[in-house]
Short mmCIF file of the C-alpha atoms (twelve columns), coordinates in Angstrom:
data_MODEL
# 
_entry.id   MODEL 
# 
loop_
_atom_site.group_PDB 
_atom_site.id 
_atom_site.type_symbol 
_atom_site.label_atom_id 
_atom_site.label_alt_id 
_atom_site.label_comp_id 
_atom_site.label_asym_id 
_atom_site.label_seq_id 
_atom_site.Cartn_x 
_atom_site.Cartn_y 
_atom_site.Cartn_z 
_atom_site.pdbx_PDB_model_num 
ATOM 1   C CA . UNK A 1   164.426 90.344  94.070  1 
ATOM 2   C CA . UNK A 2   165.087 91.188  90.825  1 
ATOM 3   C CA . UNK A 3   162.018 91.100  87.716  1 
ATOM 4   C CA . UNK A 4   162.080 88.114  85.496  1 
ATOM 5   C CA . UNK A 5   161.535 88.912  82.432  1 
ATOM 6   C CA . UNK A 6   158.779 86.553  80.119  1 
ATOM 7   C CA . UNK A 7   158.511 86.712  76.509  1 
ATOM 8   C CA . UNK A 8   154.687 87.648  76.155  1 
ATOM 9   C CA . UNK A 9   154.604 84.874  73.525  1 
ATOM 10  C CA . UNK A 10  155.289 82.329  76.464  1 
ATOM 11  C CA . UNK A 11  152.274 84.067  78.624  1 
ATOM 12  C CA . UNK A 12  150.016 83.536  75.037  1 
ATOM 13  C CA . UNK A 13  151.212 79.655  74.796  1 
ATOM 14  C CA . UNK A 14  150.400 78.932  78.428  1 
ATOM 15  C CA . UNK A 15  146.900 80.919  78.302  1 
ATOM 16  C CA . UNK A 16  146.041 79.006  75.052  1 
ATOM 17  C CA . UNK A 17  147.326 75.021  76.333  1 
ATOM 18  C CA . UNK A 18  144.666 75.643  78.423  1 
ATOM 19  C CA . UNK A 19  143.852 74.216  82.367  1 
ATOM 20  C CA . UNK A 20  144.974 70.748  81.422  1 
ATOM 21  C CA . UNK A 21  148.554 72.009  81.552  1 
ATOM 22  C CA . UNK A 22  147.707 74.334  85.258  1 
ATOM 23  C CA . UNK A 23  146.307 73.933  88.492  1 
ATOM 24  C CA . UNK A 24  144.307 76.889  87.211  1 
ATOM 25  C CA . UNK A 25  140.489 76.390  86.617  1 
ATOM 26  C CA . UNK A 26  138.989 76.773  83.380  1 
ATOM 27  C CA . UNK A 27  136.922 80.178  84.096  1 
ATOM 28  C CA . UNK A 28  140.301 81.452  85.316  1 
ATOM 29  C CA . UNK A 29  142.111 80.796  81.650  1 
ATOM 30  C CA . UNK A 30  139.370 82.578  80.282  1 
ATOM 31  C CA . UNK A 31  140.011 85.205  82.363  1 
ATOM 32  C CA . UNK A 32  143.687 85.999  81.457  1 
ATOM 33  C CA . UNK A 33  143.078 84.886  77.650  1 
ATOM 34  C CA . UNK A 34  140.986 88.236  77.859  1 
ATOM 35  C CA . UNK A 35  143.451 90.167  79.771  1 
ATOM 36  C CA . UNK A 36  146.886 88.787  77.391  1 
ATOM 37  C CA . UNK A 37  144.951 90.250  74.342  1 
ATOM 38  C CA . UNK A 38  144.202 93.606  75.847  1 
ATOM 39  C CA . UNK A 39  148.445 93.508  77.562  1 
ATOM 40  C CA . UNK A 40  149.391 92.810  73.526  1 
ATOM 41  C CA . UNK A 41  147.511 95.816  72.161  1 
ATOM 42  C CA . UNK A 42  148.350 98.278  75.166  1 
ATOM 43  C CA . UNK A 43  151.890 97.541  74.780  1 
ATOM 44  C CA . UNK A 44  152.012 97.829  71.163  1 
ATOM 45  C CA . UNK A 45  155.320 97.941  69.198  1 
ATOM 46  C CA . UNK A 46  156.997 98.625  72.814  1 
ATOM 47  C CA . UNK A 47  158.261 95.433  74.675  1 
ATOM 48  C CA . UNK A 48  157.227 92.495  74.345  1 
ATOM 49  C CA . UNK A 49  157.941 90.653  78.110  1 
ATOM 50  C CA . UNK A 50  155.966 89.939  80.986  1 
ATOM 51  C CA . UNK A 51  157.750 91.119  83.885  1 
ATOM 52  C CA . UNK A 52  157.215 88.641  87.064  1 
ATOM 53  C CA . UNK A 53  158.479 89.574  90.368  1 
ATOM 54  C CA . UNK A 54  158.145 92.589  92.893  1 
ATOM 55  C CA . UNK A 55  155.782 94.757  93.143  1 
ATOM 56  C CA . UNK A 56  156.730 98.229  91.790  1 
ATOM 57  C CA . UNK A 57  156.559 101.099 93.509  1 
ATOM 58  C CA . UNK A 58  154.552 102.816 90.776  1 
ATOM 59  C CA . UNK A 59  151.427 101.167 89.154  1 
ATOM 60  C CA . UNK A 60  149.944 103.468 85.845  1 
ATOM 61  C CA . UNK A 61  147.925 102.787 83.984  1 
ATOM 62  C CA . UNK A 62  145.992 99.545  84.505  1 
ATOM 63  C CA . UNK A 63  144.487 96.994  83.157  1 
ATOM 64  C CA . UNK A 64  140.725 97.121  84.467  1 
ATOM 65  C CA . UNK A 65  138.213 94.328  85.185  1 
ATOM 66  C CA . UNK A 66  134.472 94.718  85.929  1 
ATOM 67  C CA . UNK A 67  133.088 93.950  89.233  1 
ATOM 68  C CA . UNK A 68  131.975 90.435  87.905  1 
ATOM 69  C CA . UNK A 69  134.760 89.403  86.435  1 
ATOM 70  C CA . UNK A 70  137.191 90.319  90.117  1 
ATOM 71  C CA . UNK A 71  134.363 87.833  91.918  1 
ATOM 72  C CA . UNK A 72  134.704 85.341  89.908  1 
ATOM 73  C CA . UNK A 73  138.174 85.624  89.813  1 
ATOM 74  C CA . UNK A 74  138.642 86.057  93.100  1 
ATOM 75  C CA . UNK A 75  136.430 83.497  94.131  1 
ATOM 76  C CA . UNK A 76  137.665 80.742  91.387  1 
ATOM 77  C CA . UNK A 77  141.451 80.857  92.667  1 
ATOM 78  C CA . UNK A 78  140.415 81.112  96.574  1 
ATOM 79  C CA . UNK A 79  138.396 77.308  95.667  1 
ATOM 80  C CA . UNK A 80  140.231 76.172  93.534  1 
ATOM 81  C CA . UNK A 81  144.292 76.824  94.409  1 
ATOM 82  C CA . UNK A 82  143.178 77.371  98.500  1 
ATOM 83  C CA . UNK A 83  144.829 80.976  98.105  1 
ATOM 84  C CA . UNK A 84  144.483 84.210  95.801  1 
ATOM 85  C CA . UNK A 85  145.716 84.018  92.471  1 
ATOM 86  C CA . UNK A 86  148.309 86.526  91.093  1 
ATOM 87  C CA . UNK A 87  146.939 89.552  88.797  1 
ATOM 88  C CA . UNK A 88  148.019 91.680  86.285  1 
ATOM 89  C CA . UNK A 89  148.661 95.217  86.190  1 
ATOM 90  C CA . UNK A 90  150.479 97.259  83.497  1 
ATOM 91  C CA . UNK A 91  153.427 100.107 83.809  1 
ATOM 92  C CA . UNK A 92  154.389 100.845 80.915  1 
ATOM 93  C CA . UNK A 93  155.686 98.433  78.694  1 
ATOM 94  C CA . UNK A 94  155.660 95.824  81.520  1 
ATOM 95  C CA . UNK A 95  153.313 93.925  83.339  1 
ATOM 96  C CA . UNK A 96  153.892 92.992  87.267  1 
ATOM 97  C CA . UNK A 97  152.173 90.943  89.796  1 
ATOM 98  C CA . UNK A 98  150.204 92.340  92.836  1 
ATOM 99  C CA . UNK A 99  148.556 91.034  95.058  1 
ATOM 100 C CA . UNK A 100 144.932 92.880  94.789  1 
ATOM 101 C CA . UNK A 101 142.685 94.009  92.024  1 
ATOM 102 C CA . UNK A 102 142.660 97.863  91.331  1 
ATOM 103 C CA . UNK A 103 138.810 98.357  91.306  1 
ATOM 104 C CA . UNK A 104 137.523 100.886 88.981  1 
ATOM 105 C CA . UNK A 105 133.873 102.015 87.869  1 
ATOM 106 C CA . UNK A 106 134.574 101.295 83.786  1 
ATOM 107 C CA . UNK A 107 134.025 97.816  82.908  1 
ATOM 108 C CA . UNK A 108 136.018 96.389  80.314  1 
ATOM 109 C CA . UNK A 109 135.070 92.499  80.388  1 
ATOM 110 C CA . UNK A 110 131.659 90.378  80.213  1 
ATOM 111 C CA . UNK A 111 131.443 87.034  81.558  1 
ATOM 112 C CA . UNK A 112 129.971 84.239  79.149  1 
ATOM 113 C CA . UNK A 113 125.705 84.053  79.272  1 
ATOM 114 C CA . UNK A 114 124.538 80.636  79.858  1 
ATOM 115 C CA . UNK A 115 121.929 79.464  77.509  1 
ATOM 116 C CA . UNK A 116 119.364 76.965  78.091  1 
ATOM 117 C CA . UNK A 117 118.761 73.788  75.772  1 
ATOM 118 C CA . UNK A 118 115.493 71.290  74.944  1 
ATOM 119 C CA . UNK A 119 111.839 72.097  77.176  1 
ATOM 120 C CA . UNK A 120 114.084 74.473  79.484  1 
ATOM 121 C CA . UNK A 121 114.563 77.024  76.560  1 
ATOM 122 C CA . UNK A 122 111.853 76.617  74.815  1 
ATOM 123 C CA . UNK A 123 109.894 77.565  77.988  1 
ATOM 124 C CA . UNK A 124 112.293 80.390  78.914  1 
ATOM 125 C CA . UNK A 125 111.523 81.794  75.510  1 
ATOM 126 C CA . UNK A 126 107.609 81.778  76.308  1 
ATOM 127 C CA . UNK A 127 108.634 83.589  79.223  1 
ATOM 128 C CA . UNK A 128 110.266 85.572  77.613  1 
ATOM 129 C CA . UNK A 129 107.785 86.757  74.671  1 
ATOM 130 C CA . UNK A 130 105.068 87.107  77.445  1 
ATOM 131 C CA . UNK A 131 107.084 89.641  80.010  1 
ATOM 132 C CA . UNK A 132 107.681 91.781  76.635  1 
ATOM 133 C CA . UNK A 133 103.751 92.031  75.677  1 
ATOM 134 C CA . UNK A 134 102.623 95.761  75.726  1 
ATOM 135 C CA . UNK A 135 99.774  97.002  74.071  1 
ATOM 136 C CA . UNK A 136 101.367 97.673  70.553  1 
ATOM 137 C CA . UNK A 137 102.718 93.906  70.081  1 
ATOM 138 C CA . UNK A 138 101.007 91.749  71.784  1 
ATOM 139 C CA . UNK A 139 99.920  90.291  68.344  1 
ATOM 140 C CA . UNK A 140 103.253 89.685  67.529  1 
ATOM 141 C CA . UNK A 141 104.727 88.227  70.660  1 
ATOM 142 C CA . UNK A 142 101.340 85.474  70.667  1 
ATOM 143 C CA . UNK A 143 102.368 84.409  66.956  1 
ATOM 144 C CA . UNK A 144 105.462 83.750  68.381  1 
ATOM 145 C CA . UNK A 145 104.219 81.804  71.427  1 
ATOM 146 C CA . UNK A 146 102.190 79.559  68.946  1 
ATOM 147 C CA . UNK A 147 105.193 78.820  67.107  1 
ATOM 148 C CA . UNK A 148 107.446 77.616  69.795  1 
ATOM 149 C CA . UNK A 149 104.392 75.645  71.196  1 
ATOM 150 C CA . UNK A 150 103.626 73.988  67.721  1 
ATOM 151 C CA . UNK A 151 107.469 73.168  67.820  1 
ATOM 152 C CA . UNK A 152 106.966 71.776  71.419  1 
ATOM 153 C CA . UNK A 153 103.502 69.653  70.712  1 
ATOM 154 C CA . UNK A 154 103.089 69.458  67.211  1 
ATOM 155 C CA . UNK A 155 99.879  67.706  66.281  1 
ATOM 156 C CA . UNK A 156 101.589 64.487  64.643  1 
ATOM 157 C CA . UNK A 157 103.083 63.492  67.730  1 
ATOM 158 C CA . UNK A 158 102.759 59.743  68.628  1 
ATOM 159 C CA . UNK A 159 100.629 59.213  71.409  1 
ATOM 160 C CA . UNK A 160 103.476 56.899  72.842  1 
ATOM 161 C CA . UNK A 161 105.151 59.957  73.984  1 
ATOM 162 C CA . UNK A 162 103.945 61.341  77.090  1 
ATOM 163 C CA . UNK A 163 104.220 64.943  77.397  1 
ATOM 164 C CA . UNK A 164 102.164 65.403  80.492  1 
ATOM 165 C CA . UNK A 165 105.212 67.300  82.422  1 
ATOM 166 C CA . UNK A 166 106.068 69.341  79.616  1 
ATOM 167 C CA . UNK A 167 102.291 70.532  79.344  1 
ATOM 168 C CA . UNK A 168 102.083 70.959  83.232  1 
ATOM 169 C CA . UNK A 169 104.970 73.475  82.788  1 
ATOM 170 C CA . UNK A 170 103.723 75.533  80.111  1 
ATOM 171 C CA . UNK A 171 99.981  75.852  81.811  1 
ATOM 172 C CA . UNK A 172 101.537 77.262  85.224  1 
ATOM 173 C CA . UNK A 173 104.235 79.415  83.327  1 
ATOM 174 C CA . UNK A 174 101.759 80.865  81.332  1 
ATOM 175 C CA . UNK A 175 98.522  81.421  83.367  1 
ATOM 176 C CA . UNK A 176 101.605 82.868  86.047  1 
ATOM 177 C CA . UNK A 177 102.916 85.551  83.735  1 
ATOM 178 C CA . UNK A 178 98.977  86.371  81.647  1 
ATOM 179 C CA . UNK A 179 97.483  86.682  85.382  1 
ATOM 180 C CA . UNK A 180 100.563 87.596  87.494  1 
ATOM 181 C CA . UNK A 181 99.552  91.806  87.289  1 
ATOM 182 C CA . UNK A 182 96.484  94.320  86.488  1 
ATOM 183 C CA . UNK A 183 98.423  96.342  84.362  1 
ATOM 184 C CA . UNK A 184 98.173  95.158  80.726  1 
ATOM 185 C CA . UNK A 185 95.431  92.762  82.086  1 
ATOM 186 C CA . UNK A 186 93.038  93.186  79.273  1 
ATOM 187 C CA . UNK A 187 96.094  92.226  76.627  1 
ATOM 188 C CA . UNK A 188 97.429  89.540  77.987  1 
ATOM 189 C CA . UNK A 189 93.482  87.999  79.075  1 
ATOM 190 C CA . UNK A 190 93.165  88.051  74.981  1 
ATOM 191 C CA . UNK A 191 96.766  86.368  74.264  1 
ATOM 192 C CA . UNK A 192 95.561  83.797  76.864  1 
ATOM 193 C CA . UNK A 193 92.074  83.065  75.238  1 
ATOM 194 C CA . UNK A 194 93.637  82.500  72.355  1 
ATOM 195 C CA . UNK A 195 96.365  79.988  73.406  1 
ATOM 196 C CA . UNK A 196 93.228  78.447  75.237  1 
ATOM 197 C CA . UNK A 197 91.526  78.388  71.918  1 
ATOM 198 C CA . UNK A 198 94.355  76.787  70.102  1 
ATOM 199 C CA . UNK A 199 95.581  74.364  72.692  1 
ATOM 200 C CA . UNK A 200 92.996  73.205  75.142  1 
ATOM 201 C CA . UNK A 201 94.831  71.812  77.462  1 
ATOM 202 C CA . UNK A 202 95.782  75.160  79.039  1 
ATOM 203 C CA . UNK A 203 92.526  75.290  80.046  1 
ATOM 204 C CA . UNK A 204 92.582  72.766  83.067  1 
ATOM 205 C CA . UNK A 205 94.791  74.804  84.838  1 
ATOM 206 C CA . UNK A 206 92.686  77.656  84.564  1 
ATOM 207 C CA . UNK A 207 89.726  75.841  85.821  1 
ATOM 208 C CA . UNK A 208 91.902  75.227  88.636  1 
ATOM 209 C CA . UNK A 209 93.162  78.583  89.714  1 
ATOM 210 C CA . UNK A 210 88.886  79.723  89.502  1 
ATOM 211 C CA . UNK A 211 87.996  77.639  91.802  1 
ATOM 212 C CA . UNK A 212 91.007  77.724  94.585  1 
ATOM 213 C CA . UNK A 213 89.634  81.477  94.186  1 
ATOM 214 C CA . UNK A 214 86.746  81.769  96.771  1 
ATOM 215 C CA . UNK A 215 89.069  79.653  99.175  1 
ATOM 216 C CA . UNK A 216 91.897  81.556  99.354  1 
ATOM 217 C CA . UNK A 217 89.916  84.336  101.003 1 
ATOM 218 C CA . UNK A 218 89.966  81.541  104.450 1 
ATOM 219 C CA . UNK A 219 93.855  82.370  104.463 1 
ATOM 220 C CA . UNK A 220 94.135  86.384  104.861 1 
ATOM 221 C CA . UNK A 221 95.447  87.320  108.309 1 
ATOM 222 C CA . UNK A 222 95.587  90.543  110.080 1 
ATOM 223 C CA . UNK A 223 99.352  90.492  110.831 1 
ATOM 224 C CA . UNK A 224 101.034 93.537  112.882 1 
ATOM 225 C CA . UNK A 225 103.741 94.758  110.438 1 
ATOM 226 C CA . UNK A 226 105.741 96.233  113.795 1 
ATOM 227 C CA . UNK A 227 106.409 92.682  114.774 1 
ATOM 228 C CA . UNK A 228 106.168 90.191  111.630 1 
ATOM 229 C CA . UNK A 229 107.187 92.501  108.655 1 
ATOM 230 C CA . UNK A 230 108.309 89.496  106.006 1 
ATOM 231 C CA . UNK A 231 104.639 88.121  107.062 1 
ATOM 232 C CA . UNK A 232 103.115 91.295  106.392 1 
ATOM 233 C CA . UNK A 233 104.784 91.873  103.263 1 
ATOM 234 C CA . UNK A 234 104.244 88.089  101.846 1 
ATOM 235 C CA . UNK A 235 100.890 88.150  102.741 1 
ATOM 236 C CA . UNK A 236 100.152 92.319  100.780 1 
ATOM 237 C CA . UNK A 237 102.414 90.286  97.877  1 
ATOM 238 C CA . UNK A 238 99.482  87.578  97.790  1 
ATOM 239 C CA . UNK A 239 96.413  89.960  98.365  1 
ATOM 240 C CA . UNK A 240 97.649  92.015  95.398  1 
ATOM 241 C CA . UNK A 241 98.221  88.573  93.432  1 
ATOM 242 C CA . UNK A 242 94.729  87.713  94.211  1 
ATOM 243 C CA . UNK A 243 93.642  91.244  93.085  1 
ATOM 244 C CA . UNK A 244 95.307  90.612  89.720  1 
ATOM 245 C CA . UNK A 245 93.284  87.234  89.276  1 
ATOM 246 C CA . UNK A 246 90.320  88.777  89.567  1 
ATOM 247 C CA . UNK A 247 91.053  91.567  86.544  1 
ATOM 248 C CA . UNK A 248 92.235  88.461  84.662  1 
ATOM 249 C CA . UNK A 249 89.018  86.845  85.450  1 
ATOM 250 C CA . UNK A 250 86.758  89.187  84.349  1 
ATOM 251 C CA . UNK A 251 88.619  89.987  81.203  1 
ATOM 252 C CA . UNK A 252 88.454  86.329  80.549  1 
ATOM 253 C CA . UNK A 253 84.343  86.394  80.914  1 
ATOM 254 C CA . UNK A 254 84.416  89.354  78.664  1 
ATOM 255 C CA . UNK A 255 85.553  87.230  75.823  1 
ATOM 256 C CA . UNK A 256 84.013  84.123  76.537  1 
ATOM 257 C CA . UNK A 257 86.709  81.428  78.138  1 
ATOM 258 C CA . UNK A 258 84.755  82.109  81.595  1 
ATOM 259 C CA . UNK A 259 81.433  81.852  82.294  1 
ATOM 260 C CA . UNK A 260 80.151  85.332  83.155  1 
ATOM 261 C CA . UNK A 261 77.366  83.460  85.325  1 
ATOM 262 C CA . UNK A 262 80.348  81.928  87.133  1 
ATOM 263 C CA . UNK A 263 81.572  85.672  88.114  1 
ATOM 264 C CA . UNK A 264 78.528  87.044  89.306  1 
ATOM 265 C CA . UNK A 265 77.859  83.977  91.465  1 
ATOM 266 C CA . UNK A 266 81.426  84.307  92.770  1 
ATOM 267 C CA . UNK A 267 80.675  88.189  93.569  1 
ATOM 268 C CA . UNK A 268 77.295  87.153  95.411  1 
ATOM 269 C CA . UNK A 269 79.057  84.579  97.156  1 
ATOM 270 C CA . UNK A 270 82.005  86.815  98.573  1 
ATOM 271 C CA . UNK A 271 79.235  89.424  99.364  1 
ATOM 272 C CA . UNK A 272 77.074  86.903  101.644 1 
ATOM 273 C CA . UNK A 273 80.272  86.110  103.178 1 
ATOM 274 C CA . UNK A 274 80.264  89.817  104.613 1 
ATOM 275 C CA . UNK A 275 76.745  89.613  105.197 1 
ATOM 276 C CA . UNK A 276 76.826  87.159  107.750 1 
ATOM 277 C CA . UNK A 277 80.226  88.319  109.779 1 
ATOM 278 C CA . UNK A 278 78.553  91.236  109.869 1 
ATOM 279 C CA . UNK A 279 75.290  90.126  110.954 1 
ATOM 280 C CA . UNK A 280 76.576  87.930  113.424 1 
ATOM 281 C CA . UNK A 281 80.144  90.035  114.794 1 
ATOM 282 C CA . UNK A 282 82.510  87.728  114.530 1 
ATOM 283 C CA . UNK A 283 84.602  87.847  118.227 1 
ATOM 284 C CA . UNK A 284 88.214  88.381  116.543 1 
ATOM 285 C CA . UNK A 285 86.549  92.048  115.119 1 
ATOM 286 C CA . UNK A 286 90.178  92.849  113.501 1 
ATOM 287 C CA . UNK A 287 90.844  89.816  111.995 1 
ATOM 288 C CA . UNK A 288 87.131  89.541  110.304 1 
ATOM 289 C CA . UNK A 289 88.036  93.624  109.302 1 
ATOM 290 C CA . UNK A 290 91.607  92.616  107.578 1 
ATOM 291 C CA . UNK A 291 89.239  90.160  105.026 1 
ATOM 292 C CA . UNK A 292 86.072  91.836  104.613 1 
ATOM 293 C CA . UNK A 293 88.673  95.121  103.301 1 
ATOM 294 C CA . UNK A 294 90.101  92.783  101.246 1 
ATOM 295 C CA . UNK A 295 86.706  91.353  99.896  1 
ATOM 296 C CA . UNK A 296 85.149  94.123  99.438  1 
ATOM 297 C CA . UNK A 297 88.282  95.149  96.729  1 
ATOM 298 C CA . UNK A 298 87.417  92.351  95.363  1 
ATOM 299 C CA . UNK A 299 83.680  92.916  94.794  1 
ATOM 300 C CA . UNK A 300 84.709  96.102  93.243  1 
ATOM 301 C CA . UNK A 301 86.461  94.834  90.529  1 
ATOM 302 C CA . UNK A 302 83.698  91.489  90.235  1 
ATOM 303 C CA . UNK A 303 81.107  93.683  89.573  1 
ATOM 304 C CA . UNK A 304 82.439  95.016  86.500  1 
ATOM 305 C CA . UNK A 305 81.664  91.410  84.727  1 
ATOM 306 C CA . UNK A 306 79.301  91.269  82.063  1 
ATOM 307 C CA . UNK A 307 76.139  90.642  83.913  1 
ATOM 308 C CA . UNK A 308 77.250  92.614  86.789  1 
ATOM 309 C CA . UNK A 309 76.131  91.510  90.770  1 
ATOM 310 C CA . UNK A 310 72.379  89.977  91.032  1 
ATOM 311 C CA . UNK A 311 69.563  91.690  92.295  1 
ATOM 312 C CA . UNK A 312 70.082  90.100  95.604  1 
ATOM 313 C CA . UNK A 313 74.061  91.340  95.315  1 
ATOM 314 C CA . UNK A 314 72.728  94.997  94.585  1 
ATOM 315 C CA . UNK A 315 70.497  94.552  97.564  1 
ATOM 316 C CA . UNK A 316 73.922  93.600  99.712  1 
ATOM 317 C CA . UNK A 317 75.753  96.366  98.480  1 
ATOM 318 C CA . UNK A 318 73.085  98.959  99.050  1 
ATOM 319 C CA . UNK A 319 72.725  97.332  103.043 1 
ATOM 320 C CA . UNK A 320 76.930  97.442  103.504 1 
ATOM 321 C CA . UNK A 321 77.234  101.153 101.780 1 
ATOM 322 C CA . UNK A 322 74.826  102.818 104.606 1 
ATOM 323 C CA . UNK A 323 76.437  101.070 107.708 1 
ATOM 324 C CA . UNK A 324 78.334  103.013 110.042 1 
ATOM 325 C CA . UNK A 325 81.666  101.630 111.600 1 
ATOM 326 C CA . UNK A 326 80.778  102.833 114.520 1 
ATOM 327 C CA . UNK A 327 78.091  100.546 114.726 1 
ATOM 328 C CA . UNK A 328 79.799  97.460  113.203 1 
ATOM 329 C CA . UNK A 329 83.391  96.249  114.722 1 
ATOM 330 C CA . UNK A 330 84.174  93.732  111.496 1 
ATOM 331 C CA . UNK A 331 83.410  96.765  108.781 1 
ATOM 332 C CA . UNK A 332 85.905  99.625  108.329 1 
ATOM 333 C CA . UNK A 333 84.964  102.797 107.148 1 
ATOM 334 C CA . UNK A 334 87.511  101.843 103.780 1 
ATOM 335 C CA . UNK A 335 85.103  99.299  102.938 1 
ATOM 336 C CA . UNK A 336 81.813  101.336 103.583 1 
ATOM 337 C CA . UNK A 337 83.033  103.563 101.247 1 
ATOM 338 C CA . UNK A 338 84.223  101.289 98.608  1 
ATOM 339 C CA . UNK A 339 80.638  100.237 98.328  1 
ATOM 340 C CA . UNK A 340 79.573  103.813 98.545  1 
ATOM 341 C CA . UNK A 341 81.697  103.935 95.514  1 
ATOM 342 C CA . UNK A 342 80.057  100.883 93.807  1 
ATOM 343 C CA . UNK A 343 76.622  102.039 94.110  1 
ATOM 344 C CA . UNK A 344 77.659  105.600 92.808  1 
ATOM 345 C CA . UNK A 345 79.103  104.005 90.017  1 
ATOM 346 C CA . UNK A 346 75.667  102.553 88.982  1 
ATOM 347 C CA . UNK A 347 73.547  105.471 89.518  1 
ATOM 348 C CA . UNK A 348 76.266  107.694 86.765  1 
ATOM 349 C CA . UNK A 349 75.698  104.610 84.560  1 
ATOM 350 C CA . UNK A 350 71.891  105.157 84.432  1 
# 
């Protein structure tokens, strides 16, 4: 069959009518809008038809497409029309129809970026200004936080409006992303304290989080990693989360928002925990091992607090750092020596 030729005018009019006038979906149009302006200024003065019809035996050059934009294309006319849609490729001053997409590495077309509206942005942009703190602006990105907040809850608002859901979003979001790593900890504790400070309604969801602490210690398993590796990789995902608490509780206590009392008693707490499994040698020996590791990380990082462990906790610590493994099935050699470390730690302080 012979080409028909098009005038590329008729291609523009049918691209810019628009779906209404086509089986074609909208994402589609957009698609060949983008590829009849980049036919017009490869062509140039030469001719100015689309050819429809076979497909020639030489194609060179052509018109490329990211990655992106193929899918979507690809999967838009497969939904849509039940079959795949026709595309372009140029040789020389024509244009033919094939039946694939050349793929190439150079990308030459974005697809559009979806932007959120009302409580959904204004949220996203929270997010947003807390995953960029670093040390060097975390000034800047909290003056920012308090002025999309004030814009959110501004202190004129009738009390006929509730807000509660809105408020419920913005604690979790933020105490996720302040608390969420140790690195940059000691930043994002003072960004937090001062939200707290300035809206104190943030604070009940701290209060929260403090004391689902201790608990969450009842809900480390030893899993084999041979046999159950999602398990054992969900459950390092949620130790390390738990590690990052703690930094973000102490750094709290440093400047006030927690009680430091409330750390050290948490620390003592945790520590007569391993006293007694250890004391008493607790039947499932690697199970009881798994969590007392895992506590004694976490009295590691407790003890650096303000007031430190209590005379009875230094006691505890000095008991647990001269135990043998040998001599104790629940207590690994990794956590002797992490209160080896802890006591060392005090005697270069003196």
């Amino acid at each position: 069959m012979n080409p028909n030729p098009i005038p590329l005018s008729v291609f523009h009019e049918v691209v810019r009518r628009g779906p209404s006038t086509s089986i074609l979906p909208p994402s589609v149009f957009g698609l060949l809008a983008q590829l009849a302006k980049e036919l017009t200024d490869h062509m140039g003065s030469g001719s100015n038809t689309v050819m429809v019809g076979s497909r020639p035996s030489t194609v060179q050059p052509q018109i490329r497409i990211s990655h992106m934009a193929r899918k979507q294309l690809t999967s838009n006319s497969s939904t849509n029309m039940n079959r795949r849609g026709p595309t372009l490729t140029s040789v020389g001053p024509h244009v033919h129809t094939t039946t694939a997409i050349t793929s190439t590495s150079t990308p030459m077309m974005t697809l559009p970026v979806t932007h959120k509206c009302g409580i959904d942005g204004q949220v996203d942009q929270i997010r947003l200004c807390l995953n960029k703190l670093s040390d060097k602006n975390y000034r800047d990105m909290q003056a920012r936080i308090c002025s999309i907040m004030d814009q959110l809850f501004p202190s004129d608002v009738s009390d006929e409006f509730d807000l509660t859901i809105e408020k419920d979003r913005i604690k979790q979001s933020t105490y996720d992303i302040c608390s969420h790593t140790k690195f940059f900890s000691q930043y994002y504790s003072q960004v937090y304290v001062s939200l707290c400070q300035r809206y104190s309604w943030l604070q009940s969801y701290l209060d929260i989080q403090f004391d689902a602490y201790v608990p969450s210690f009842e809900r480390i398993q030893n899993i084999n990693s041979d046999t159950h590796y999602d398990l054992f990789c969900e459950m390092n995902k949620r130790n390390e989360q738990r590690k990052a608490n703690a930094t973000f509780f102490v750094h709290l206590s440093e400047q006030g928002l927690i009680d430091p009392l409330r750390i050290q008693q948490v620390a003592d707490a945790l520590l007569q925990q391993t006293m007694d499994h250890v004391m008493y040698q607790e039947a499932d020996s690697d199970h009881w091992r798994t969590r007392l590791d895992e506590i004694s990380e976490h009295v590691s990082i407790l003890v650096q607090g303000p007031l430190g462990l209590s005379t009875q906790g230094k006691e505890q610590v000095h008991v647990l750092a001269w135990m043998k493994a040998k001599e104790c099935r629940c207590l690994s050699s990794k956590a002797i020596f992490k209160y080896m470390a802890i006591e060392d730690s005090w005697s270069e302080s003196e």
